[in-house]
DRENGU-526668 format. One record per residue (C-alpha): y, x, z; residue number from 1. Coordinates in nm, 3 decimals. Example, Ala and Ser with C-alpha at 12.3 -4.5 7.8 and 13.67 -1.06 7.14 Angstrom:
<rs>
{yy = -0.450, xx = 1.230, zz = 0.780, resi = 1} $
{yy = -0.106, xx = 1.367, zz = 0.714, resi = 2} $
</rs>
This chain:
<rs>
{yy = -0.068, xx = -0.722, zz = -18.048, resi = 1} $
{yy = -0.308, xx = -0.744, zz = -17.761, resi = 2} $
{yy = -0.035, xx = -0.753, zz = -17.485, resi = 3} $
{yy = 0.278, xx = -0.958, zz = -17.403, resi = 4} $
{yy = 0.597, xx = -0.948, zz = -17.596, resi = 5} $
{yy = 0.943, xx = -1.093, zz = -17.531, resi = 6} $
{yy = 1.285, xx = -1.159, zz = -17.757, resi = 7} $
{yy = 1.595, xx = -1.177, zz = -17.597, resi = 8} $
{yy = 1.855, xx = -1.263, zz = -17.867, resi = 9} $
{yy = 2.249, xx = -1.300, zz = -17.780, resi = 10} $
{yy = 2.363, xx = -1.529, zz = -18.118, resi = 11} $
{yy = 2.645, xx = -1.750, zz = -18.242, resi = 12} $
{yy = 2.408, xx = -2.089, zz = -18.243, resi = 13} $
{yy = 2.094, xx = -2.133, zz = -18.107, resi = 14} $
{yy = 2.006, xx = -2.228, zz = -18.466, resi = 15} $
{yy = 2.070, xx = -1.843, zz = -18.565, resi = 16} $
{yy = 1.920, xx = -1.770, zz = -18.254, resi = 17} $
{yy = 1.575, xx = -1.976, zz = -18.355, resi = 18} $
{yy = 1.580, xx = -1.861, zz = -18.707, resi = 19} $
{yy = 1.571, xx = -1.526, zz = -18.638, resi = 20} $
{yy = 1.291, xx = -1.566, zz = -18.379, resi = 21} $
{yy = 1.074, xx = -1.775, zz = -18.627, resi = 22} $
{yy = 1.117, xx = -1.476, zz = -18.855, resi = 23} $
{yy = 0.996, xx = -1.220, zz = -18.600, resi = 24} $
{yy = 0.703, xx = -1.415, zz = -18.481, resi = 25} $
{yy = 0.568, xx = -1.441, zz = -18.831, resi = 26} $
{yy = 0.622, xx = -1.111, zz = -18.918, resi = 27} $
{yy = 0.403, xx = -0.992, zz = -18.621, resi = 28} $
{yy = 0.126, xx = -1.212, zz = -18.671, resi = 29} $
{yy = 0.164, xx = -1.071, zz = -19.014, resi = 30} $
{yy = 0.097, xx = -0.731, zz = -18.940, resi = 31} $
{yy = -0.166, xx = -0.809, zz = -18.703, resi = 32} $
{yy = -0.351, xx = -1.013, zz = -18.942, resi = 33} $
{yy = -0.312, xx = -0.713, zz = -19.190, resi = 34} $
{yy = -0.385, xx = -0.433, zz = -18.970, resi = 35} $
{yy = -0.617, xx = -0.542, zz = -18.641, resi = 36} $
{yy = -0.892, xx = -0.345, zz = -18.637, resi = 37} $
{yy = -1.120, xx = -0.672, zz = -18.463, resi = 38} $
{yy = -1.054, xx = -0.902, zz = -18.710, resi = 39} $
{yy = -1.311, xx = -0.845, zz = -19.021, resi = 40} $
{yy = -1.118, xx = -1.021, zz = -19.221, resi = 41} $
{yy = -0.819, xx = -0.802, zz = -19.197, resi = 42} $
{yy = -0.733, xx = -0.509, zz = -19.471, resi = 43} $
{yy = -0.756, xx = -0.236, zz = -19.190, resi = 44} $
{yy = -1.125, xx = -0.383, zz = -19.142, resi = 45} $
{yy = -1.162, xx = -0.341, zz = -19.542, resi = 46} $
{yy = -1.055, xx = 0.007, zz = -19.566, resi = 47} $
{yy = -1.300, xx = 0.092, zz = -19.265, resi = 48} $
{yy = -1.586, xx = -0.061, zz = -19.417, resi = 49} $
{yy = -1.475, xx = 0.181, zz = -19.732, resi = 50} $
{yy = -1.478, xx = 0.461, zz = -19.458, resi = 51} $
{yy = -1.819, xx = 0.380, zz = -19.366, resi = 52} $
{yy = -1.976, xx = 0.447, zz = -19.708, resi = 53} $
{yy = -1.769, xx = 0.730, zz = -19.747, resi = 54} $
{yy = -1.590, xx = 0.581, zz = -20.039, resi = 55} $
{yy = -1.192, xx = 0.525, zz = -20.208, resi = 56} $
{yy = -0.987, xx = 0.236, zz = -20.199, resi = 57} $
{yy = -0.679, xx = 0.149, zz = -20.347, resi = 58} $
{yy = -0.389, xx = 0.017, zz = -20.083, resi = 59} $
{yy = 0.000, xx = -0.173, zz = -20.122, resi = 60} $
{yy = 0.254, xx = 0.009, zz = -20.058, resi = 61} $
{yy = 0.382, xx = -0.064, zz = -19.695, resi = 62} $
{yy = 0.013, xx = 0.050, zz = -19.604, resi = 63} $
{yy = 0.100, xx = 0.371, zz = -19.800, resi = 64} $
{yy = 0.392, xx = 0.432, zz = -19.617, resi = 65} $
{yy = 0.227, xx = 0.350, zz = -19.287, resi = 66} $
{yy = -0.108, xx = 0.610, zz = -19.368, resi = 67} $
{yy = 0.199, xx = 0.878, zz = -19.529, resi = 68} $
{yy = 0.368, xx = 0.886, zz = -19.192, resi = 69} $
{yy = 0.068, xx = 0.953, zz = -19.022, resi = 70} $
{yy = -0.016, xx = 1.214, zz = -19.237, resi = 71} $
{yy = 0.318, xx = 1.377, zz = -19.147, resi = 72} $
{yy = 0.262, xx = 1.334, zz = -18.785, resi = 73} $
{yy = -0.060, xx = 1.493, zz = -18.822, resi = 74} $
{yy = 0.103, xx = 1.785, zz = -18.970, resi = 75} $
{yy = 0.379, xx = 1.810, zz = -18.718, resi = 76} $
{yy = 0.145, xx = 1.789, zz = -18.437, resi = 77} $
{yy = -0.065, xx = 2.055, zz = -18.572, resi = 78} $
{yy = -0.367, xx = 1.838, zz = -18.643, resi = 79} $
{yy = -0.342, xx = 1.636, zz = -18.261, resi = 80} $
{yy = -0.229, xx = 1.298, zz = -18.394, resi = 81} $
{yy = -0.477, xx = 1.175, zz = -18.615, resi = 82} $
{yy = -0.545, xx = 0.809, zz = -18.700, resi = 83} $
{yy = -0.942, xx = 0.902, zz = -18.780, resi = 84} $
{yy = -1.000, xx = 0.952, zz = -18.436, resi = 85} $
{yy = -1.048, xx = 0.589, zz = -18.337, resi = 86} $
{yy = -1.376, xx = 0.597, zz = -18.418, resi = 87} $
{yy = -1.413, xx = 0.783, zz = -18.076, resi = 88} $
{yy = -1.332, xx = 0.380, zz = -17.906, resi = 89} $
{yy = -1.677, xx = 0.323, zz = -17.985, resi = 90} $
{yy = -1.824, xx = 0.570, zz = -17.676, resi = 91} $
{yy = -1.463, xx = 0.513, zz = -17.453, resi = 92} $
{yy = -1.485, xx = 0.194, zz = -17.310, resi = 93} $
{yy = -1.230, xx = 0.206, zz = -17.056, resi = 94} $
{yy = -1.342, xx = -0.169, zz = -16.951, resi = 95} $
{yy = -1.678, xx = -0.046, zz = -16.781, resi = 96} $
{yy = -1.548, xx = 0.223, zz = -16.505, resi = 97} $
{yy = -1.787, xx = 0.521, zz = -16.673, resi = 98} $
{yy = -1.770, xx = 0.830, zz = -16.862, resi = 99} $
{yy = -1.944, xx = 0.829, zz = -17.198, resi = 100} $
{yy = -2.218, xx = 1.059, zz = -17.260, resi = 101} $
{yy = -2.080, xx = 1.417, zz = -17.357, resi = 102} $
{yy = -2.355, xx = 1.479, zz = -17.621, resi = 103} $
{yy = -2.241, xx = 1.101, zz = -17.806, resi = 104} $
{yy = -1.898, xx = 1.239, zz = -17.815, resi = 105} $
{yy = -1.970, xx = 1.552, zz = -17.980, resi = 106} $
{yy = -2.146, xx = 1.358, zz = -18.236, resi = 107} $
{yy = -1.863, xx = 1.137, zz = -18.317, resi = 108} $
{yy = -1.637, xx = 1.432, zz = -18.374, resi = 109} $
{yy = -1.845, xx = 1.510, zz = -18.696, resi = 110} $
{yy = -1.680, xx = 1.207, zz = -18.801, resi = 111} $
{yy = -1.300, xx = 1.298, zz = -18.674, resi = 112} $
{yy = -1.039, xx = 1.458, zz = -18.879, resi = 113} $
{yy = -0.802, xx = 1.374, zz = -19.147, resi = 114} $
{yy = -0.872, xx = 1.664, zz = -19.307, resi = 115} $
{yy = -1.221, xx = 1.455, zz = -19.406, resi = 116} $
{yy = -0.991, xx = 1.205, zz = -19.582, resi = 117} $
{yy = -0.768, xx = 1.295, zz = -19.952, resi = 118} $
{yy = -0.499, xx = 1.103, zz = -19.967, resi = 119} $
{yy = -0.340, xx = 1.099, zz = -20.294, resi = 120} $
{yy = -0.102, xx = 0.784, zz = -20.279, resi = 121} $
{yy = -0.208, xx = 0.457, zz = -20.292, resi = 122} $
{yy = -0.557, xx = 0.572, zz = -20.325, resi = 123} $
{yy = -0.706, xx = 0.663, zz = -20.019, resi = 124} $
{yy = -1.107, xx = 0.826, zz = -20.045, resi = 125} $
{yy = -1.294, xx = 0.966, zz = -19.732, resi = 126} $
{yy = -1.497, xx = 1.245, zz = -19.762, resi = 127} $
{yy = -1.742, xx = 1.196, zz = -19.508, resi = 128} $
{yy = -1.935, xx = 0.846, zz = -19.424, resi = 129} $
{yy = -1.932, xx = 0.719, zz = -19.112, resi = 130} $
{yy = -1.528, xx = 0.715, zz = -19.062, resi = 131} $
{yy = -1.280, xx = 0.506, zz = -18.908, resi = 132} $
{yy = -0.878, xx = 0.463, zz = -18.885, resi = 133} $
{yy = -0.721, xx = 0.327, zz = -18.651, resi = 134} $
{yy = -0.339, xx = 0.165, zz = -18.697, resi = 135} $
{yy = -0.255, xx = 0.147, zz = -18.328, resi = 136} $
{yy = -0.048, xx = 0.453, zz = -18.239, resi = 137} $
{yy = 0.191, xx = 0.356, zz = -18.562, resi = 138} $
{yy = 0.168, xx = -0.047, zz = -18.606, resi = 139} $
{yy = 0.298, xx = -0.213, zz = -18.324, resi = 140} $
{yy = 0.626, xx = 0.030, zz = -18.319, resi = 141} $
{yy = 0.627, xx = -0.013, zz = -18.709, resi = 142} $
{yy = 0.651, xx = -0.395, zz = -18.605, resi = 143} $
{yy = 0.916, xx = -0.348, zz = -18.355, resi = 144} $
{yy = 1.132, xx = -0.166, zz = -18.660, resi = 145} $
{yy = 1.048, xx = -0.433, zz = -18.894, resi = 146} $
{yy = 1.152, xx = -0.770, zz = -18.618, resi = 147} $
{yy = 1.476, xx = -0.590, zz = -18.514, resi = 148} $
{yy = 1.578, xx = -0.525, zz = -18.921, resi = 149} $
{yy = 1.446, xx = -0.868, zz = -18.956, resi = 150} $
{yy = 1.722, xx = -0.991, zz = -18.666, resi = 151} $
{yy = 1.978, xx = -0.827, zz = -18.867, resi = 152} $
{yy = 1.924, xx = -0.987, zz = -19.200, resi = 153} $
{yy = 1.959, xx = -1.307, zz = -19.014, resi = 154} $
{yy = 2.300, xx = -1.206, zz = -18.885, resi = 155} $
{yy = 2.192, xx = -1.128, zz = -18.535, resi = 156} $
{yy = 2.297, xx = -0.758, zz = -18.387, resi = 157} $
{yy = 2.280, xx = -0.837, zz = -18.008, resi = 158} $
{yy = 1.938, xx = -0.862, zz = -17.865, resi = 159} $
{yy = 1.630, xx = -0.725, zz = -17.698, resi = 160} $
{yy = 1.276, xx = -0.691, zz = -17.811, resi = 161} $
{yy = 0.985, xx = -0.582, zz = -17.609, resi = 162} $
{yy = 0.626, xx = -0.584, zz = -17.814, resi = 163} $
{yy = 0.386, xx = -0.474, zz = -17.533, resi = 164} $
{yy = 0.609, xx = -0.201, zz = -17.365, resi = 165} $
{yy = 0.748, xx = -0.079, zz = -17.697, resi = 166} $
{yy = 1.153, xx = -0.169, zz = -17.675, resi = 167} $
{yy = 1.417, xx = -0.175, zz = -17.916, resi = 168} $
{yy = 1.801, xx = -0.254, zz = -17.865, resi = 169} $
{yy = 1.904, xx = -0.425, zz = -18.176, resi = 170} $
{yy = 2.316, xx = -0.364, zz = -18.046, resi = 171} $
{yy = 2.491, xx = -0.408, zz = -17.757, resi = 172} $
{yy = 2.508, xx = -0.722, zz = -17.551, resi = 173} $
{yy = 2.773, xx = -0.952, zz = -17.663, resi = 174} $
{yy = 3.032, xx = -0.817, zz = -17.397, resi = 175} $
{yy = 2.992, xx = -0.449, zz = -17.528, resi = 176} $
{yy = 2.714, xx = -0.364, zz = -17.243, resi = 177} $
{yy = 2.392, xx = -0.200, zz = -17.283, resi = 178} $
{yy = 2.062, xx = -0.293, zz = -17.189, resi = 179} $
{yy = 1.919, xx = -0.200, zz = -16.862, resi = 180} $
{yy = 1.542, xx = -0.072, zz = -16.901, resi = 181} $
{yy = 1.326, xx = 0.023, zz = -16.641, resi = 182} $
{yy = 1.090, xx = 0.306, zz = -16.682, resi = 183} $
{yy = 0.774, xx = 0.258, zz = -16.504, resi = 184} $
{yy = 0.671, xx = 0.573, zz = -16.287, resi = 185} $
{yy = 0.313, xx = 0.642, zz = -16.371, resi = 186} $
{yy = 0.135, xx = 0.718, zz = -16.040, resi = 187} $
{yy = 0.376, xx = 0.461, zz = -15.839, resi = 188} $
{yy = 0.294, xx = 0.118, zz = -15.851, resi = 189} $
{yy = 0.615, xx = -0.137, zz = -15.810, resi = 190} $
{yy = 0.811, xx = 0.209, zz = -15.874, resi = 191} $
{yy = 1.068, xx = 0.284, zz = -16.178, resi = 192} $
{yy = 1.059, xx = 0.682, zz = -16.272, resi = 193} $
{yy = 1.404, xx = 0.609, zz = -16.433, resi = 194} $
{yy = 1.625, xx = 0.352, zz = -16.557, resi = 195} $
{yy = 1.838, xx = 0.385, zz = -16.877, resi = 196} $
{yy = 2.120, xx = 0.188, zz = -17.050, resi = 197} $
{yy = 2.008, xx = 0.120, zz = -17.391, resi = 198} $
{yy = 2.297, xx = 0.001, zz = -17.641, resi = 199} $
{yy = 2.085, xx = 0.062, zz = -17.985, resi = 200} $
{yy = 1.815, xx = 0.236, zz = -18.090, resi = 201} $
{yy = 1.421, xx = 0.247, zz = -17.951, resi = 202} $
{yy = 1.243, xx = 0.309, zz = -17.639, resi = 203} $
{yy = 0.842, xx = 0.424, zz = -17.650, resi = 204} $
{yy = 0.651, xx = 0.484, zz = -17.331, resi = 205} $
{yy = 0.313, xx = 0.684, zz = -17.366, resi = 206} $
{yy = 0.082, xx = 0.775, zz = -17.083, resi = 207} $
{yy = -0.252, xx = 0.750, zz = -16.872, resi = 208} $
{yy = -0.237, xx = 0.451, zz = -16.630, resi = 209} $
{yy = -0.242, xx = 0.157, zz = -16.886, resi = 210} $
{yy = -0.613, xx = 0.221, zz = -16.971, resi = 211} $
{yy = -0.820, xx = 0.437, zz = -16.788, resi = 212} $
{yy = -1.096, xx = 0.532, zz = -16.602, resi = 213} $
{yy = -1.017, xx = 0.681, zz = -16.263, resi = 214} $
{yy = -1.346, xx = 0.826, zz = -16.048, resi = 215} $
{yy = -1.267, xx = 0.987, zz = -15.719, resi = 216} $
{yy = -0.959, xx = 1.165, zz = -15.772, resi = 217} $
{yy = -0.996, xx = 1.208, zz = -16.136, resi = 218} $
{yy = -0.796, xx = 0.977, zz = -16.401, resi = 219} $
{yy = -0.954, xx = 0.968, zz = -16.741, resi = 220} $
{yy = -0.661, xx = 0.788, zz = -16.967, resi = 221} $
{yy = -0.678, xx = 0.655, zz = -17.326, resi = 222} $
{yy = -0.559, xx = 0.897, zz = -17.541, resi = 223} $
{yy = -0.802, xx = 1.093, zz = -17.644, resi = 224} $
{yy = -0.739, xx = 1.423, zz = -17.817, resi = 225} $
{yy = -0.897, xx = 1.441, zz = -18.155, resi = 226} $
{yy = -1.050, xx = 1.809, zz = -18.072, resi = 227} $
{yy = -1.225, xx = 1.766, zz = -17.779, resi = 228} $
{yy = -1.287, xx = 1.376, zz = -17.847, resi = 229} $
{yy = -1.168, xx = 1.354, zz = -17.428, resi = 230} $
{yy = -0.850, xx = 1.259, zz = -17.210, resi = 231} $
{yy = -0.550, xx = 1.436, zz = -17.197, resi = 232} $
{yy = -0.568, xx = 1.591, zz = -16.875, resi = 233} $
{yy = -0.141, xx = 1.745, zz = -16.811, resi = 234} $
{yy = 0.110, xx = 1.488, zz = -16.873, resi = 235} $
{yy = 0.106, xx = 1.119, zz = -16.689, resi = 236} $
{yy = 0.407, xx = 0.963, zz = -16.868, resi = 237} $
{yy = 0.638, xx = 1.056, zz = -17.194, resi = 238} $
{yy = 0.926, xx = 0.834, zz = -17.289, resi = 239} $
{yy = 1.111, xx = 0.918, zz = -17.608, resi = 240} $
{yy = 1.428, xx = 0.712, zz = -17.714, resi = 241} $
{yy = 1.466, xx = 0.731, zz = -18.097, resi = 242} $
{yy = 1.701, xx = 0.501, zz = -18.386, resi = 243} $
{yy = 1.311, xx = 0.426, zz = -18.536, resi = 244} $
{yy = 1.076, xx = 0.344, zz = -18.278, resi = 245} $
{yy = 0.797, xx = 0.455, zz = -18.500, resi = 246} $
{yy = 0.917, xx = 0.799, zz = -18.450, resi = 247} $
{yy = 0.995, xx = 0.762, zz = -18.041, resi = 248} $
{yy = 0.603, xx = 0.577, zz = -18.023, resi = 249} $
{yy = 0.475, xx = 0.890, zz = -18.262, resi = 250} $
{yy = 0.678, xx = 1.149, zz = -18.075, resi = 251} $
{yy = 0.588, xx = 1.057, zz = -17.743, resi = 252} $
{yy = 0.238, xx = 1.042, zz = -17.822, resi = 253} $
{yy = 0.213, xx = 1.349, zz = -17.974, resi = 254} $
{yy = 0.362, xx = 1.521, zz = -17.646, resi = 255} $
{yy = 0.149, xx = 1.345, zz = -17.478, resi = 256} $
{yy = -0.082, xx = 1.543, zz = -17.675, resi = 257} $
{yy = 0.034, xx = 1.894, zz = -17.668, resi = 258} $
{yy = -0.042, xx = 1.851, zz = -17.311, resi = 259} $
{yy = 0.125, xx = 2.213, zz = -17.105, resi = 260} $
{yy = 0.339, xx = 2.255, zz = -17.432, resi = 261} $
{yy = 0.450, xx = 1.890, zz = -17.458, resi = 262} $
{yy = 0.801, xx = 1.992, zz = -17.281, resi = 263} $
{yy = 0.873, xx = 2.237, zz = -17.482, resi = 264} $
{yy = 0.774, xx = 2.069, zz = -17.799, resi = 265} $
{yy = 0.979, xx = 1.775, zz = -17.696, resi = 266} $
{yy = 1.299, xx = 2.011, zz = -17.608, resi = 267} $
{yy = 1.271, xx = 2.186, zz = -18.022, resi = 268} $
{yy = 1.250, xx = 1.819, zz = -18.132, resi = 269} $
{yy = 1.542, xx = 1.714, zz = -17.949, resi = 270} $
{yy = 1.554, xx = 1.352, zz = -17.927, resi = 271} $
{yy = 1.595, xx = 1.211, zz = -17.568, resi = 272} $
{yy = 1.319, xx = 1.231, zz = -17.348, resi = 273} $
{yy = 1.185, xx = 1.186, zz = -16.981, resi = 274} $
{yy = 0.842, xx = 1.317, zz = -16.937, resi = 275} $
{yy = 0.610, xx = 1.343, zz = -16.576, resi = 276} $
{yy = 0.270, xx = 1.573, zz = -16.567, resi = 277} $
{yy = 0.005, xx = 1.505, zz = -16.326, resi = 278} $
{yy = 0.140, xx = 1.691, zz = -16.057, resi = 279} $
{yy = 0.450, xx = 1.476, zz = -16.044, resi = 280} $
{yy = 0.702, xx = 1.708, zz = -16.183, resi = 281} $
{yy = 0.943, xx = 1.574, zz = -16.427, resi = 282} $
{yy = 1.195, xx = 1.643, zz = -16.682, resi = 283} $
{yy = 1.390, xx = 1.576, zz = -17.003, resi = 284} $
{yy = 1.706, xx = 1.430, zz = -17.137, resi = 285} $
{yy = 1.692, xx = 1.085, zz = -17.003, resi = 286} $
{yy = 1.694, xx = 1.184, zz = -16.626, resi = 287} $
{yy = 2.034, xx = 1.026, zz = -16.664, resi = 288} $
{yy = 2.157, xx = 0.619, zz = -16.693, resi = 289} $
{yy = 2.243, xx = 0.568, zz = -17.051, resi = 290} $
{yy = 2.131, xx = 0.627, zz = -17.368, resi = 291} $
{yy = 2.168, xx = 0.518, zz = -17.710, resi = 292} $
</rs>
């Protein structure tokens, strides 16, 4: 997944224990095999090389579930979360410490919008050559759902999984406590904006000090609004907790987003929350110790 995960199972052998972490491990590298976007090899790679000729292709049904969800989001978020808009990666590279060119990014955006793509289940036909989709703000908390139902089915319902920031309680710890969970502040280093109790359920983090560009006084983070094709310029951090954490990674991200109306939006949706702009004011549900 590009980043480091961890398992923390409490089981009655270490047999059950191991079993159940074989079963997650595959199922990861399953879904990254399936849906990386740098391996050419994998079906995500297939359907963008269908994107680029403009043309329609025919997908399973876990990847119609997967492009049906993002749909929804896109809906929900009034047209801000959309999975076309990865194509913009190819001016952002947050690796080399510069802006792109504002003139390539306004050509790009001729090639951003689901409203480019029909979708009529399983087959999915893009409108416009030239696309791209991009699994990443659904997949990894898609895997998270899948390894803790996976811990279940092996009889496992106390444990702790962490895929690259993206957390889910799978039940209490064996003596009935929750898990402690740190949430990182996003403009102090070493510094936790808040730290929850977490019995069951997910925890997504989205914000603008993972990747970025900074200049000066300026941050330029990853997530890129499909409109303008640049940063997010209001809110620093958004935690959302969330039984699925495919809806607390889509939710936060989306508020993350809606930039000056992310609060709000967050406060009609009404799942817990913690949320800090770029000023440093904060707020939400979660400015409390438990959850879950």
């Amino acid at each position: 997944m590009g980043s480091p995960c961890e398992v923390q199972l409490q089981a009655r052998s270490a047999a059950e224990a191991n079993a159940a972490i074989a079963a997650v491990i595959a199922e990861v590298e399953r879904l990254e095999a399936k849906y990386s976007r740098y391996r050419e090899s994998s079906l995500l790679s297939e359907i963008n090389r269908t994107a680029q000729r403009g043309g329609s292709i025919s997908v399973d049904s876990e990847t119609a579930s997967l492009l049906s969800y993002a749909a929804a989001c896109h809906l929900e978020s009034g047209g801000l979360f959309d999975i076309t808009s990865g194509v913009l990666r190819h001016v952002w590279r947050f690796d080399r410490g510069e802006l792109p060119d504002a003139a390539c990014v306004r050509a790009l955006l001729e090639r951003v919008g689901w409203q480019r793509v029909a979708w009529r289940p399983p087959v999915l036909s893009f409108r416009s050559a030239g696309m791209e989709l991009d699994f990443g703000g659904v997949v990894k908390e898609y895997a998270v759902d899948r390894a803790a139902a996976l811990c279940r089915a092996a009889g496992v319902h106390s444990g702790l999984l962490n895929l690259g920031g993206d957390v889910c309680a799978i039940g209490p710890q064996a003596d009935g406590s929750g898990w402690r969970i740190g949430i990182r502040h996003p403009r102090r280093p070493g510094e936790l904006a808040e730290t929850i109790t977490l019995h069951q359920g997910a925890l997504a983090t989205s914000g603008d000090y993972e990747r970025c560009i900074v200049l000066g006084n300026e941050r330029y983070g990853h997530i890129l609004s499909p409109k303008t094709g640049w940063p997010v310029r209001r809110m620093a951090s958004v935690s959302v907790v969330s039984e699925l954490c495919i809806v607390a990674g889509s939710t936060s991200t989306i508020a993350m987003l809606k930039e000056a109306e992310g609060p709000a939006w967050l406060e009609r949706v009404g799942l817990p929350h913690l949320w800090t702009d770029v000023d440093g004011r904060s707020g939400g549900s979660l400015a409390s110790s438990s959850a879950g």
